[in-house]
N, C-alpha and C positions, 0 to 999 in steps of 0.2 A: 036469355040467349039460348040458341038451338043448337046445343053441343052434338060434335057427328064427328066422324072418323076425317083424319086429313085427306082419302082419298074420295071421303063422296063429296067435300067441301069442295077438294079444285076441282070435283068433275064437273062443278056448274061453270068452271069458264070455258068459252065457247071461241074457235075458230076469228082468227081476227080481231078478241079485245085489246084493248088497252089495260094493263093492269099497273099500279102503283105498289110499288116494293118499299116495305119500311125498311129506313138505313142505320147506318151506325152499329151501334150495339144490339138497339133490336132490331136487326136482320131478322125475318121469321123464318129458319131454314129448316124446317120440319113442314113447312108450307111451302117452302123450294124446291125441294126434294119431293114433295108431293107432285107439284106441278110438274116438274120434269121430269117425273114416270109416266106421267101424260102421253108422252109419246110414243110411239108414231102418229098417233089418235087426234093431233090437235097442230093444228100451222098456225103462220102469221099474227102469233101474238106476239107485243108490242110490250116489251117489259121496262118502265121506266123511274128512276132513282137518283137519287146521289149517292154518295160514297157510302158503299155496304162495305159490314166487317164476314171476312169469311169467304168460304170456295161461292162461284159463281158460274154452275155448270151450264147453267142457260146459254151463257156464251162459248162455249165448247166449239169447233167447225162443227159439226156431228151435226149440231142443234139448227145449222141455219134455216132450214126450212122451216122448224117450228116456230121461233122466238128471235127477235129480233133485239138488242137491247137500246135502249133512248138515253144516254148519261147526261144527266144536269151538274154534274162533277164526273170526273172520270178518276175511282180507282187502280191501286194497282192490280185488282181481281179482273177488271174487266179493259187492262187497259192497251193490253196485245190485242182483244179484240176490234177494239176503235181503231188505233193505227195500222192493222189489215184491213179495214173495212167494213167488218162482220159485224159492226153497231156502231151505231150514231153518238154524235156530242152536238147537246144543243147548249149555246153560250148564251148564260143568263144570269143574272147577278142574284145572289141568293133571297135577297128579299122581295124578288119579284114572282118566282116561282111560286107562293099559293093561289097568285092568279091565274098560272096558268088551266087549273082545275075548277077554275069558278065557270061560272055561267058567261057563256061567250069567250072566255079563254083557250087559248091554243091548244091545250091539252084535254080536254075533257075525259075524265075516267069511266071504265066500265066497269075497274074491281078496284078493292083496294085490299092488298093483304099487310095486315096489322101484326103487330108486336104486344100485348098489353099485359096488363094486372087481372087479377080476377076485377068485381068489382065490389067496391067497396061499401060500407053503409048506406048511404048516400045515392044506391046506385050506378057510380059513375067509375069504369076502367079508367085508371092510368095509363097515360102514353111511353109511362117508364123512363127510358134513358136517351129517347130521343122523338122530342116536339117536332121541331124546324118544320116541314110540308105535310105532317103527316096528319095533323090536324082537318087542313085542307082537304087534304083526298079522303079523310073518313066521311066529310062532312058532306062532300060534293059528288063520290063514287056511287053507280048504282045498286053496286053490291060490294058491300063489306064482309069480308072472311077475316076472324083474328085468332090466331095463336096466343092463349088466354095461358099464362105461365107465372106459378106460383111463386118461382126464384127471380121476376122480373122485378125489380126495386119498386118503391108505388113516389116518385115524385111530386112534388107540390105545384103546383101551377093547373092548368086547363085541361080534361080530360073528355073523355067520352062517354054519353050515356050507352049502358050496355045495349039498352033496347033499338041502339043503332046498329050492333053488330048481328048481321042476317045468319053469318054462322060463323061458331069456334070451337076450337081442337084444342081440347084442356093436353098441355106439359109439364113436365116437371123438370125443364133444362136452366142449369148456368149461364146467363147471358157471356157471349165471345169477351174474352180481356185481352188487353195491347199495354205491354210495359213497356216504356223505350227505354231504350241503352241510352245510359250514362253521358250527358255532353261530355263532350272533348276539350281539347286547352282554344280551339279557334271559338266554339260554340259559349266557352268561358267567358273569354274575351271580348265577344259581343256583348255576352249578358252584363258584362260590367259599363260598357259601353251606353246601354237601353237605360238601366239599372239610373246610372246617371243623369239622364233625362228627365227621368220622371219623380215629381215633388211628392212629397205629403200629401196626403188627399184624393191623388189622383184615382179615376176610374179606368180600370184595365181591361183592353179585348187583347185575348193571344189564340194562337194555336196551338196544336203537337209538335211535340219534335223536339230536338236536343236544344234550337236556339230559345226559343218560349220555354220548355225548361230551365236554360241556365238563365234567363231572364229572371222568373221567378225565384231560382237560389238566390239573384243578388240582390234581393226583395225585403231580406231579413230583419234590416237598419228601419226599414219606413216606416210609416205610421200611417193610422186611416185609411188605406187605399179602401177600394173598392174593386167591383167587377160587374161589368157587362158587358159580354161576351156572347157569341154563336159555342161553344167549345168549354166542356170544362174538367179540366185534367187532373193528375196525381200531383202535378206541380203547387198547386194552389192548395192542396190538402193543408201541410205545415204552416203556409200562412194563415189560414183558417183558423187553423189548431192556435197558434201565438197571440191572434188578435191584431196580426200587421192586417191583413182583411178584415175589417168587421162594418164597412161601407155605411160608417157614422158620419160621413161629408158628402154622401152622393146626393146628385140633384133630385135623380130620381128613382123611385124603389128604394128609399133610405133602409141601412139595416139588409138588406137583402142579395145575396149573388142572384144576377140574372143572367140565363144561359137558356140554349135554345138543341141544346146534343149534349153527350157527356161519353167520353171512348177512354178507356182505364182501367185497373185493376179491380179485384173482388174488393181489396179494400176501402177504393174509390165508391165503388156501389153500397157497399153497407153503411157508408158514411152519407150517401145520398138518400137512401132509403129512409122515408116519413121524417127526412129535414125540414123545418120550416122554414130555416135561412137562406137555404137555395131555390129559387123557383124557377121552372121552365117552362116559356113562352115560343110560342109559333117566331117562326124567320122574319116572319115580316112585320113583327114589333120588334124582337134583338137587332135587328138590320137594316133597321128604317133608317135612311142618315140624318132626317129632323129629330127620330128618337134618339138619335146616338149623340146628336148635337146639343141637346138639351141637357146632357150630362158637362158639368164644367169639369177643367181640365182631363179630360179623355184621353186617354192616350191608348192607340190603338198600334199594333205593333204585327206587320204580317211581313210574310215571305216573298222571296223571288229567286228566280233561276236566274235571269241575267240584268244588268240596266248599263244604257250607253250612255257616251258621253256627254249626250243631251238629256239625261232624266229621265227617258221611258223604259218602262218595268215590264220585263217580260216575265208572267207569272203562270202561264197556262198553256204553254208548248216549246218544244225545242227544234227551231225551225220551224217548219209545215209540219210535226210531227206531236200531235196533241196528247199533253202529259196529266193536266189534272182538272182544272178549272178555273171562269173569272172566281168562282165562289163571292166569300161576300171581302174581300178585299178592298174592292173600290165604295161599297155601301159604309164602309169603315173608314177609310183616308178622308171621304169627302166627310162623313159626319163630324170628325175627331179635328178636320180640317174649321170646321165651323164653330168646333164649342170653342168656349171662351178658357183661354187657356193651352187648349187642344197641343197634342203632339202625333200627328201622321207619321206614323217610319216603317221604314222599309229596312228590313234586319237580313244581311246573307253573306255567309262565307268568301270572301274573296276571290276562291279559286272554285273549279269543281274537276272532278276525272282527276285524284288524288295528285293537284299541284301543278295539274299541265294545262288548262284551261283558268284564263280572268275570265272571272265575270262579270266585272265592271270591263266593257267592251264598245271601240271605235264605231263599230255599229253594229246593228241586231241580224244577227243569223236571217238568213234570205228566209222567210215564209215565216218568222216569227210573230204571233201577235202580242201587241202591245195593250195589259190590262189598266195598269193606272200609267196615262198621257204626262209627260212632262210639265204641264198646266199644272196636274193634281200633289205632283212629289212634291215633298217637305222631306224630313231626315232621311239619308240613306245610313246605315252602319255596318260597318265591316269589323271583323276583328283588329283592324287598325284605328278607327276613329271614328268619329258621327261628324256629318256636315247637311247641315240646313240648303235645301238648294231651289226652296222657297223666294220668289223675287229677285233671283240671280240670272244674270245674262247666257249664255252656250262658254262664250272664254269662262266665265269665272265660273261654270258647274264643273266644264273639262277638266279643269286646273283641280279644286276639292276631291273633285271622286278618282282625278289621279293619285292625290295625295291617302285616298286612303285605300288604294287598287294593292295589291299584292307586289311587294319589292320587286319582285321578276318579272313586272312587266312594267313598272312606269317606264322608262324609257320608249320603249319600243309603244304605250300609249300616247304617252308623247309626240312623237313623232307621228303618228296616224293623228292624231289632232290635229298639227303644223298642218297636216299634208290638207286637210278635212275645212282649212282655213277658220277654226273653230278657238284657237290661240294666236288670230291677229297675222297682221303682214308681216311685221318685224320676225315672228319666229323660226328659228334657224336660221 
């Protein structure tokens, strides 16, 4: 490798590239911060990613003229900028993006800036704490720039020959940590709910967040689970620790958590750091939905902002007003939908906008789009109950997800169903 200062490394990106930003935890923001001193000196580059941890001054107004940002998730750093306009959201399902960077793929990159490990015996950097695209864009970018950092974890799974990286800015920084706050008594409630669902043996996908947290706490009774996941959090640590995780029933990668990001505390990382039992894999094997169906009873367990009374899930804007991503949500319902055993569910608070807003609703917010179709829903769960609405008519899904809507609005559901002729001639 051709170690150089962060500032003569971005001087080699040139007017107009396309560059690839590693996400997650390793955000490489000493090469961020490089490149956006860049300026005035440099325009119309194209900076493209999924969810980074940490400031995102690329997207600043300041910046428009220089940098442009491309979100294949949209966080919350960048995510005033996509709904003023100031950067793009391209919808694509996570395991489809390493193609976008291949040969003849929509994206073709002109840099990639890296996140790694020194490297190791073997030659070969780690990708650290997050695989999923990045793999991709080292492999397919015409120039690769990495942030080569001592305190990056060195993960088990596929990495990079160094002699691929054209140039690196040795660090010695802490990668970004995100602790979440505590579930709440509704986030509880779910988790008891999910918790329920899911048997012995099962293989588990979740995310972040209070509800996949208290998922996890109510995990404690099971035995054998497993996991494979895009995401691998603080939640899962204790099951680890207990042996309720120890993925002795999985179809595939027995013995092993498979995950493809990992976003959490220092002491998530030190427990990740040269594990063997966790391995991280590119997106587009965690998220393949043949890969994920090939795992018996799967149970894959994601999020949503709203869903109406016909079963479609709005999981990636509110209204016309775009919040985060399809991500890999529907590469997960449809896998989970397929394995043998499987359990698809859609996990979400009842309400939103503390108690004045259902979310189980008559119909979807004007300009909403709908990620996983009606066709694909199986469980939805509220902190009131879980109902299967798999195979079920429009009457009998309205009637279930009334039943398990938020007391202060069945009625008034109700009646917008009647009206919606969705509950039959007889009603009212």
């Amino acid at each position: 490798m051709n170690f150089v200062s962060a500032e003569e490394a971005l001087g080699r990106i040139q007017s107009g590239s396309r560059v690839y930003l590693h996400g997650g935890a390793a955000t490489p923001h000493v090469l961020v911060d490089a490149l956006v001193a860049r300026t005035p000196g440099i325009r119309d580059v194209e900076i493209v990613h999924m969810h980074t941890d940490g400031p995102a001054p690329y997207v600043a107004p300041g910046m428009v003229p220089h940098f442009r940002h491309n979100a294949l998730f949209i966080g919350p750093n960048v995510r005033q900028a996509v709904q003023e306009g100031r950067a793009d959201y391209t919808p694509i399902f996570l395991s489809e993006i390493p193609s976008l960077f291949q040969p003849g793929g929509a994206l073709p990159l002109d840099v990639a800036l890296l996140h790694v490990t020194p490297p190791g015996p073997d030659g070969m950097c780690s990708l650290g704490l997050s695989v999923d695209c990045a793999l991709a864009a080292a492999q397919n970018a015409r120039l690769v720039i990495a942030q080569v950092n001592h305190r990056m974890p060195r993960t088990s799974g596929p990495g990079i020959p160094a002699e691929i990286i054209d140039l690196a800015v040795e660090v010695d920084v802490d990668p970004p940590t995100v602790v979440p706050a505590p579930p709440g008594p509704e986030a509880r409630a779910i988790g008891q709910h999910v918790a329920a669902l899911i048997p012995d043996g099962a293989t588990l996908q979740m995310g972040i967040g209070a509800v996949p947290n208290a998922v996890l706490a109510a995990l404690t009774n099971h035995k054998d689970l497993g996991v494979h996941t895009e995401m691998f959090t603080d939640g899962l640590l204790p099951l680890m620790q207990s042996g309720v995780v120890n993925g002795s029933r999985k179809s595939l990668h027995r013995g092993k958590v498979v995950t493809t990001f990992s976003i959490g505390s220092a002491e998530l990382y030190g427990f990740l750091d040269s594990n063997p039992d966790v391995e991280f894999h590119p997106v587009d094997h965690t998220n393949n939905p043949s890969v994920i169906a090939a795992h018996e009873r799967m149970a894959a367990i994601n999020s949503a902002l709203s869903v109406d009374l016909t079963g479609q899930v709005v999981a990636d804007s509110i209204g016309p007003r775009f919040y985060s991503g399809i991500g890999g949500q529907v590469d997960f319902i449809r896998g989970a939908a397929r394995s043998i055993g499987g359990m698809p569910i859609i996990a979400l608070p009842s309400t939103a906008k503390d108690g004045a807003v259902s979310r189980i609703c008559p119909e979807l917010l004007a300009g909403s789009g709908v990620v996983t179709t009606r066709g694909d829903v199986h469980w939805v769960v509220t902190e009131f109950g879980a109902r299967n609405l798999h195979g079920r008519t429009i009457r009998e899904r309205s009637k279930m997800l009334i039943e398990i809507a938020h007391p202060n609005f069945r009625e008034e559901l109700s009646e917008a169903a009647g009206k919606l002729g969705y509950l039959g001639p007889r009603h009212g």
